[in-house]
C-alpha positions in Angstrom: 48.7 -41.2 32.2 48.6 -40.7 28.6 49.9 -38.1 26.6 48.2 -36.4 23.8 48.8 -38.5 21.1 48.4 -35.3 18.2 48.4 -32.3 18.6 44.8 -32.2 15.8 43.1 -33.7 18.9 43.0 -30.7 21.2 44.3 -31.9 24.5 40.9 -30.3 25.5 41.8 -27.2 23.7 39.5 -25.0 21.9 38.5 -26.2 18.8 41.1 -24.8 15.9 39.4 -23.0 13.4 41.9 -21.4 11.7 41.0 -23.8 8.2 37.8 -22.4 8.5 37.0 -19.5 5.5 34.2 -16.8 5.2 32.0 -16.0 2.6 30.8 -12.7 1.2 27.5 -11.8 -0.3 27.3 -8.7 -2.2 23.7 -7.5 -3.4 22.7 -5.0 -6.2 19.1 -4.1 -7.0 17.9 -2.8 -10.0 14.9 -1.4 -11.6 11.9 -0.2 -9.3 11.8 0.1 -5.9 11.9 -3.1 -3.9 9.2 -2.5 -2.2 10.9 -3.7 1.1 14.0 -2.4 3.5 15.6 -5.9 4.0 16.2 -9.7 2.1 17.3 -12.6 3.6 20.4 -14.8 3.4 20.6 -18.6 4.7 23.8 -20.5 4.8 23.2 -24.3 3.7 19.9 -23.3 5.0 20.2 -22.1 8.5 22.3 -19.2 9.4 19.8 -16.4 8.5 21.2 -13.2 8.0 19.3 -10.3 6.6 20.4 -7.7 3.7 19.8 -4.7 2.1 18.6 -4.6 -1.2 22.1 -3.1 -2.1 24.6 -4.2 0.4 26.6 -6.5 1.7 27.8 -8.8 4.3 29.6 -12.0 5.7 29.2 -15.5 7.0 32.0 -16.2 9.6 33.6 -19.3 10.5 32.7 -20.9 7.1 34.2 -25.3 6.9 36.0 -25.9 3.7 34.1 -27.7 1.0 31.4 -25.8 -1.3 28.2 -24.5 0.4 25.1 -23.0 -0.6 24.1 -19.6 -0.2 19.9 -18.5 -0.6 18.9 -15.4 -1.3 15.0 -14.7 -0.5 12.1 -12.8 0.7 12.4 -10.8 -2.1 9.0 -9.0 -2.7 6.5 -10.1 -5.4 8.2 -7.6 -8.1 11.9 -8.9 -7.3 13.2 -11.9 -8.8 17.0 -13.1 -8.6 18.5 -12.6 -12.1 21.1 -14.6 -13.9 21.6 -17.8 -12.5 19.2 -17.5 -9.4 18.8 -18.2 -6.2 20.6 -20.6 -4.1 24.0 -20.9 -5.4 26.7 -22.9 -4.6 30.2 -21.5 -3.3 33.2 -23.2 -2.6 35.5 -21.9 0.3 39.3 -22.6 1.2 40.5 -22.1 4.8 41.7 -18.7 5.5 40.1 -17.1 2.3 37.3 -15.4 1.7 35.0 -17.1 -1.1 32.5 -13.8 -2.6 29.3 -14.3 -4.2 27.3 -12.0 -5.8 23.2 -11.8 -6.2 21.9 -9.4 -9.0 18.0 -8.4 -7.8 15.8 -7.1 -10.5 12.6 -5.4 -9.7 10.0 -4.5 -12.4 6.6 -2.6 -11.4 5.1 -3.1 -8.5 2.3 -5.8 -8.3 -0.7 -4.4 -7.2 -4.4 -5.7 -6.3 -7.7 -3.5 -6.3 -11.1 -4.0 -4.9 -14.4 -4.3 -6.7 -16.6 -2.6 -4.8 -20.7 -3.5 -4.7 -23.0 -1.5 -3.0 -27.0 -2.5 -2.5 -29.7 -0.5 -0.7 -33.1 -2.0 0.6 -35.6 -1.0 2.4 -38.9 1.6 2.6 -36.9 4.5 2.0 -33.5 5.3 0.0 -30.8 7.7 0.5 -31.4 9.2 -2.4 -28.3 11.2 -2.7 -26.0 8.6 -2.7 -23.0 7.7 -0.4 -19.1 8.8 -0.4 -17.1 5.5 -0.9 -13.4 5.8 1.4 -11.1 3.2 0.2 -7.5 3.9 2.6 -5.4 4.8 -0.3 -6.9 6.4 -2.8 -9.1 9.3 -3.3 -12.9 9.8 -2.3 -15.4 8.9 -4.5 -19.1 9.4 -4.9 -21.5 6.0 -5.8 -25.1 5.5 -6.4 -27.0 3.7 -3.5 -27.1 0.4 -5.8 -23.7 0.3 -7.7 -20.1 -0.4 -8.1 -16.9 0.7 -8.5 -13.7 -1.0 -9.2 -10.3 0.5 -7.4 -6.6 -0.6 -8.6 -3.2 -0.4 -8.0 -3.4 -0.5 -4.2 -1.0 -1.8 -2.0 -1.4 -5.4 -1.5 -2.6 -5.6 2.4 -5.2 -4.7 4.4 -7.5 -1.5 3.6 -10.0 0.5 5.3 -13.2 0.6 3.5 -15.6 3.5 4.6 -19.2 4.3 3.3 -19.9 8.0 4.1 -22.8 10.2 3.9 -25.0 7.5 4.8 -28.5 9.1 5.8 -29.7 8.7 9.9 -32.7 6.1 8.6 -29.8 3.4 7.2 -27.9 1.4 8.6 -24.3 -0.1 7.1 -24.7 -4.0 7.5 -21.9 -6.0 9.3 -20.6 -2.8 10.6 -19.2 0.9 9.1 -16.1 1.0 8.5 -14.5 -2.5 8.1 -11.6 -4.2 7.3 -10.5 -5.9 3.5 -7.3 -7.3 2.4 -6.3 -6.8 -1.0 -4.4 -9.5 -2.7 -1.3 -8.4 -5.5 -2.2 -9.3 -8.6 -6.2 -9.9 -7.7 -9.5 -7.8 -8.0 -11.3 -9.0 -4.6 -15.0 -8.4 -4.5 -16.1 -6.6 -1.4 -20.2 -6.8 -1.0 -21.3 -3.3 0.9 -25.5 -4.0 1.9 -27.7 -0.9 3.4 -30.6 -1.5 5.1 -32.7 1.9 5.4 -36.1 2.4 6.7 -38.4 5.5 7.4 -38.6 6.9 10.4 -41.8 8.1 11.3 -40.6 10.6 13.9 -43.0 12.2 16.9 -46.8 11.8 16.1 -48.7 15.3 15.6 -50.9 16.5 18.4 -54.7 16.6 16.7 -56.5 18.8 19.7 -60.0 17.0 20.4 
């Protein structure tokens, strides 16, 4: 039977890791808020770990050579300053390589809704209607106008048209659903349908 001819092999050992390094990844944020709790890290793109906008942590069991470290899922205001992300590392066995991502994060980038409301029908509500956008205050339109809402939250909003007389009816349902898009004005299209009701006939005695 053969012996073990070096001792590199094993002799169906565990593996010896002990050239192996680590890497740490140190994160500052700057400027505004985030706008999220968490970014992500991947290691020569796999290995995702995820990050605090100012914090830190630590790829184990790191091979010798030079490797590449990503920084991302920054939100839309965020962007990687200096020389950007991914960034090449180099690690020795035993050490710890450190690597160090400056975020920078201006004003948050915002979206709004452009709002267009049309009545038909026999009858109008004369008064008006209450316009609820989730986010922002109430506010009072016309039964044909528009109004234009920014700086929301990019996402989905409720849109709600109030005070909307028993004779009318909000088309395609009241309220419904509208995503807002950062850095966009979407048009939303609100259409009332209203007609008279003639309510009970009066009794004419003979």
């Amino acid at each position: 039977m053969l012996a073990c001819a070096a001792a590199s092999l094993g002799c169906g050992s565990a593996i010896d890791t002990t050239s192996d390094g680590r890497i740490r990844i140190n994160i500052t944020t700057s400027g505004a808020d985030p706008q999220t709790e968490e970014y992500l890290l991947t290691l020569d793109g796999a290995r995702p770990l995820s990050v605090t906008p100012n914090g830190s942590t630590i790829y184990d069991a790191v091979p010798e050579g030079t490797h590449v470290v990503h920084l991302f899922a920054l939100a839309d205001n965020c962007v990687v300053s200096g020389t950007g992300s991914p960034r090449s590392v180099s690690v020795r066995g035993g050490e710890v390589a450190e690597i160090s991502f400056n975020v920078v994060c201006g004003p948050p980038i915002t979206g709004g809704f452009r709002i267009v409301v049309t009545s038909i029908g026999t009858e109008t509500d004369e008064d008006g209607y209450q316009l609820s956008v989730a986010g922002a205050p109430l506010r009072i339109i016309p039964v044909n106008a528009e109004e234009t809402y920014q700086g929301l939250d990019p996402g989905v909003h409720l849109v709600t048209l109030k005070d909307v007389a028993d004779f009318c009816d909000v088309q395609g349902g009241n309220p419904q659903l509208y995503t807002v898009v950062a850095g966009k004005t979407v048009r939303v299209a609100i259409r009332v349908e209203c007609g008279g009701d003639p309510g009970p006939l009066d009794y004419v005695s003979p």
